[in-house]
C-alpha positions as CSV (number, residue, x, y, z in Angstrom):
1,X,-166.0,-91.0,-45.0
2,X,-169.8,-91.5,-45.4
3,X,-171.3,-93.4,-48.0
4,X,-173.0,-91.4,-50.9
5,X,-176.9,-92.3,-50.7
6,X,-177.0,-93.7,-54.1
7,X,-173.9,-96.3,-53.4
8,X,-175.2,-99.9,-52.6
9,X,-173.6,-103.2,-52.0
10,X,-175.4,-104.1,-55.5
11,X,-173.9,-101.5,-57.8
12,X,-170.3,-102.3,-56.0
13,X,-170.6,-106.0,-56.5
14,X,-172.3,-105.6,-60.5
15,X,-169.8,-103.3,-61.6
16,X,-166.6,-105.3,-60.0
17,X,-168.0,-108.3,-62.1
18,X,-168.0,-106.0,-64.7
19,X,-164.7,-105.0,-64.9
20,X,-163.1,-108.6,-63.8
21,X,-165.3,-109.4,-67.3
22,X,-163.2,-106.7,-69.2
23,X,-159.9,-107.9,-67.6
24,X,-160.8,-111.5,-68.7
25,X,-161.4,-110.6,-71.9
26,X,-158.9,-108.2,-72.7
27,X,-156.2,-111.0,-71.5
28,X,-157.6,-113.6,-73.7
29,X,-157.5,-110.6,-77.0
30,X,-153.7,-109.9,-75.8
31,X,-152.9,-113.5,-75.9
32,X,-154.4,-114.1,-79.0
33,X,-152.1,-111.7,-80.7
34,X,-149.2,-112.8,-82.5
35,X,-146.3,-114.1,-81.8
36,X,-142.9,-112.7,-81.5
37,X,-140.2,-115.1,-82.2
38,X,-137.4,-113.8,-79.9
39,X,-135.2,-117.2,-79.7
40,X,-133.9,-116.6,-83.2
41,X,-130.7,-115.0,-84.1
42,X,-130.6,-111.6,-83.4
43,X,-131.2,-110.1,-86.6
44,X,-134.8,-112.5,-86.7
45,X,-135.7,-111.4,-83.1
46,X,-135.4,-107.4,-84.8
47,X,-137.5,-108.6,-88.0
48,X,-139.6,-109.9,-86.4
49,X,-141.0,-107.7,-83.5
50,X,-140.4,-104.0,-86.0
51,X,-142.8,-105.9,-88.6
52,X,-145.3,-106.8,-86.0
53,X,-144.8,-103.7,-84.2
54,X,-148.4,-102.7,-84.2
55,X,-150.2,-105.7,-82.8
56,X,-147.2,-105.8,-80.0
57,X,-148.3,-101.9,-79.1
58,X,-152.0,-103.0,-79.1
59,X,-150.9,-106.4,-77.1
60,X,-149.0,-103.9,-74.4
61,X,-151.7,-101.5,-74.3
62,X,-154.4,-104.1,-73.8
63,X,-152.8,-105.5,-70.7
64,X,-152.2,-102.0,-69.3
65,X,-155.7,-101.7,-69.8
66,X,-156.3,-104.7,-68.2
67,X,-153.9,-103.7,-65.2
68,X,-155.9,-100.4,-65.0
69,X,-158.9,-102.3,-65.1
70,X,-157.8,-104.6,-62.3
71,X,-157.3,-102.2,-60.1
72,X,-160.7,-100.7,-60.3
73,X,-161.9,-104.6,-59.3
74,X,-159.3,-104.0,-56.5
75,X,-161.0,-101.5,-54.8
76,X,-164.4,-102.4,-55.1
77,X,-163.8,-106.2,-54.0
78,X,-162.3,-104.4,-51.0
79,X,-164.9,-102.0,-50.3
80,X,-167.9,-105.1,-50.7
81,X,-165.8,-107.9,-49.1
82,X,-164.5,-105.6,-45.5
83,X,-167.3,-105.8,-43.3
84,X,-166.2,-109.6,-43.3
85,X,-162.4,-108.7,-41.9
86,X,-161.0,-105.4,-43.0
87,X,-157.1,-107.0,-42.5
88,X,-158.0,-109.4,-44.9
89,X,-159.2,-107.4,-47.5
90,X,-156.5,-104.6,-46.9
91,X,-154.3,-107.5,-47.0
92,X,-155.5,-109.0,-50.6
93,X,-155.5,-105.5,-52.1
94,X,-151.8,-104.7,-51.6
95,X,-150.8,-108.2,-53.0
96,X,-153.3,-107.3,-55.8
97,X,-151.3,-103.7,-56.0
98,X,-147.9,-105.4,-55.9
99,X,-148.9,-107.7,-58.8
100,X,-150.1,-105.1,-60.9
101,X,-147.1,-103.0,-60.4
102,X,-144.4,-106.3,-61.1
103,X,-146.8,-106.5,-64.8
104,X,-146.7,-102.8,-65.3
105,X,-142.5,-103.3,-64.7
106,X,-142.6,-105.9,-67.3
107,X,-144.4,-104.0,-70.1
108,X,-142.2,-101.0,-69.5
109,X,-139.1,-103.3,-70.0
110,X,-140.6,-104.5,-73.1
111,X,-141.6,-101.3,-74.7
112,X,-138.1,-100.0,-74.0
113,X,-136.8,-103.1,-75.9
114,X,-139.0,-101.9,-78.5
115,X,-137.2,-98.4,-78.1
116,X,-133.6,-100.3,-78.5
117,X,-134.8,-101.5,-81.6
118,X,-135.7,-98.3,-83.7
119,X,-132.4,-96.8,-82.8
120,X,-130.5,-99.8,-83.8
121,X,-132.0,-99.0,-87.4
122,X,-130.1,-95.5,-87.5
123,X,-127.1,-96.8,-85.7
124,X,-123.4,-97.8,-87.3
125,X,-123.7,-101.6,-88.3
126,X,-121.6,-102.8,-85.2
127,X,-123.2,-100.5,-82.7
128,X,-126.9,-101.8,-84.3
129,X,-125.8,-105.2,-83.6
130,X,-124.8,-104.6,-79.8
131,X,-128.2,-102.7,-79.1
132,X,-130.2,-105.4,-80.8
133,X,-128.8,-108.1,-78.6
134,X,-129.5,-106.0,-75.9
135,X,-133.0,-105.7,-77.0
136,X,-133.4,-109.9,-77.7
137,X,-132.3,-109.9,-74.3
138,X,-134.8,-107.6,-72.7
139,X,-137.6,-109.4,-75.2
140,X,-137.0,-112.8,-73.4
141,X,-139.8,-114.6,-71.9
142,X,-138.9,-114.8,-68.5
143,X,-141.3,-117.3,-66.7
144,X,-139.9,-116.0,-63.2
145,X,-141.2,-112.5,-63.9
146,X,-144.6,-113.7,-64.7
147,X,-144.6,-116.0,-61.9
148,X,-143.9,-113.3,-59.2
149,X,-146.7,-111.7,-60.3
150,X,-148.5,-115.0,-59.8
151,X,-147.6,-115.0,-56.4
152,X,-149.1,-111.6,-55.5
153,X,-152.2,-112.1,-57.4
154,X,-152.6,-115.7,-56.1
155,X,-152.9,-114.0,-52.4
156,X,-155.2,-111.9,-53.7
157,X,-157.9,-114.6,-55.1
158,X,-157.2,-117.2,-52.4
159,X,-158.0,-113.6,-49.9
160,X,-161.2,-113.5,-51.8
161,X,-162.4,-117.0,-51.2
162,X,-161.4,-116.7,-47.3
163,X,-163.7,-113.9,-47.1
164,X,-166.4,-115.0,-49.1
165,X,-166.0,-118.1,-47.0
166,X,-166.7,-116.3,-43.8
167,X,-169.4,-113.8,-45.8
168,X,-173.0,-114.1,-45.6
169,X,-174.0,-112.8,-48.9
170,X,-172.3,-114.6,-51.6
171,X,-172.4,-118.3,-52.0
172,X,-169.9,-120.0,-49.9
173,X,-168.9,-122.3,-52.7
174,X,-167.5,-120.3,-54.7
175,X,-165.3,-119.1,-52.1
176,X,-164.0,-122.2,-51.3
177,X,-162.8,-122.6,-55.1
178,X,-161.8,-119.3,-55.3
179,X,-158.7,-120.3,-52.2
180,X,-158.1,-123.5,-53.6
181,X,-157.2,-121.1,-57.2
182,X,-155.3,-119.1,-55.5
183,X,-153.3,-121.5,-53.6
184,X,-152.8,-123.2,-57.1
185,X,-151.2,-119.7,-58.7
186,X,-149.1,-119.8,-55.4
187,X,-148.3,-123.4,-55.5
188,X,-147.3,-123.3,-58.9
189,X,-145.2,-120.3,-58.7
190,X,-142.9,-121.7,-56.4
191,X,-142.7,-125.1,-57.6
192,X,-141.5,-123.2,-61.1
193,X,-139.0,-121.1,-58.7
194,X,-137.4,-124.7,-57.3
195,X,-138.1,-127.4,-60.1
196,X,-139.1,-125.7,-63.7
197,X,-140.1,-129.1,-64.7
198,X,-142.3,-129.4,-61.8
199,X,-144.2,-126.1,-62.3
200,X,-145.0,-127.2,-65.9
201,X,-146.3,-130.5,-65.4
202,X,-148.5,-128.7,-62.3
203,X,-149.3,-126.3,-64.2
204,X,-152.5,-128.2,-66.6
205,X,-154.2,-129.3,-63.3
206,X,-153.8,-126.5,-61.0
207,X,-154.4,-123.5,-62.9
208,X,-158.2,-124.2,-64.4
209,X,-159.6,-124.7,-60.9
210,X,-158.3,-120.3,-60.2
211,X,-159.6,-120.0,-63.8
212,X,-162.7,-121.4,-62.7
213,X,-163.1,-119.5,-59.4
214,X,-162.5,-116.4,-60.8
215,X,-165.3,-116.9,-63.8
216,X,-167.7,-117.7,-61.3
217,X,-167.5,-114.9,-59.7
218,X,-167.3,-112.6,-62.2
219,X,-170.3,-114.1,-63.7
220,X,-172.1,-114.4,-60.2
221,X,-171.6,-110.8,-59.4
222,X,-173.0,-109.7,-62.8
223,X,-176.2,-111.9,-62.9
224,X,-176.6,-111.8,-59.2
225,X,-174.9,-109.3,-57.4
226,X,-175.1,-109.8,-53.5
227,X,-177.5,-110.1,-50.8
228,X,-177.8,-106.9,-50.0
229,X,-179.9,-107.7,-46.3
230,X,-177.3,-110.1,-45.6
231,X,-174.6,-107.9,-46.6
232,X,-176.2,-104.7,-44.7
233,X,-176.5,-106.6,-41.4
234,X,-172.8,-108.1,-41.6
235,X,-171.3,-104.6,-42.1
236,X,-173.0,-103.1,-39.1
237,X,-170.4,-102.7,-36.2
238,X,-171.0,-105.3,-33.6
């Protein structure tokens, strides 16, 4: 397929950084919403998440945004990073695919617990009781789940840094911080998987230098964009 005449490596690179912005942003506005307490009885755990029903919507519909969002930085990091190695980037975007998908399986699980809940209001007092259980249940933080996710998406940003690494038209250091973040999510992830102590106490050290990595390049790729020369001559076929 050819390239329209008014794509360029610039627009590509500007508008990834904008969306990674969005996704950074809309993850910090989902966090930021309240809590749920779901390791009360299970008459709280109902209380609480039917009266906070509407920030938990908006929570769940931010980070679907933010999914949606993340794969539109998917395929754009993809489309500036191949001329360096088109495995490598093909490789990074399915991990970044299978990541989304395991945090679109987790807000679907969520919303049906959601779903348990309003039925339990119309149901026979012991019937309520069984489907609220079954909703607490579903409502669970499950660190594993997250950290699977963290797996995929920590292939994906260590991908990143290899290939900015090898690039000549983005600054080599932040490539280099971008693997060691990614490595950190995947380090981290499986030290939670074999020691859940372990993962926590990695967690505080590891975790700011991906956080890091990723702001840099977000912010680099808006303010700057790429080289486009150096970018031009590295994706001629040699």
């Amino acid at each position: 397929m050819s390239r329209l005449p008014h794509d360029s490596p610039e627009t590509t690179a500007r508008l990834a950084g904008f969306l990674w912005l969005v996704v950074i942003l809309v993850s910090v506005a989902s966090i930021a919403a309240p809590s749920v307490n779901v390791h009360g009885t299970i008459a709280e755990t109902a209380a609480s998440v039917l009266a906070s029903e509407g920030p938990y919507r908006l929570a769940f519909a931010e980070l679907l945004f933010g999914g949606v969002c993340y794969l539109g930085v998917t395929a754009l990091l993809y489309e500036l990073l191949k001329p360096v190695s088109p495995t490598v980037a093909f490789f990074g975007a399915l991990a970044s695919l299978a990541g989304i998908t395991v945090g679109a399986a987790s807000g679907v699980h969520t919303l049906s617990a959601l779903a348990l809940l309003h039925d339990a209001s119309s149901a026979a007092p012991d019937v309520a009781n069984q489907i609220q259980a079954m909703a607490q249940a579903a409502l669970r933080e499950d660190p594993a789940e997250f950290k699977i996710g963290m797996v995929y998406f920590g292939c994906h940003v260590a991908s990143i840094g290899y290939l900015i690494l090898r690039s000549t038209f983005l600054p080599r250091i932040i490539g280099a911080i971008l693997v060691a973040g990614g490595a950190s999510y995947f380090i981290t992830s499986f030290a939670t998987f074999i020691s859940p102590t372990l993962g926590a106490r990695l967690a505080p050290f590891v975790i700011p230098i991906a956080l890091l990595g990723e702001g840099s390049l977000t912010l680099w790729l808006l303010i700057k964009g790429v080289n486009a020369e150096k970018w031009r001559l590295q994706a001629q076929p040699t």
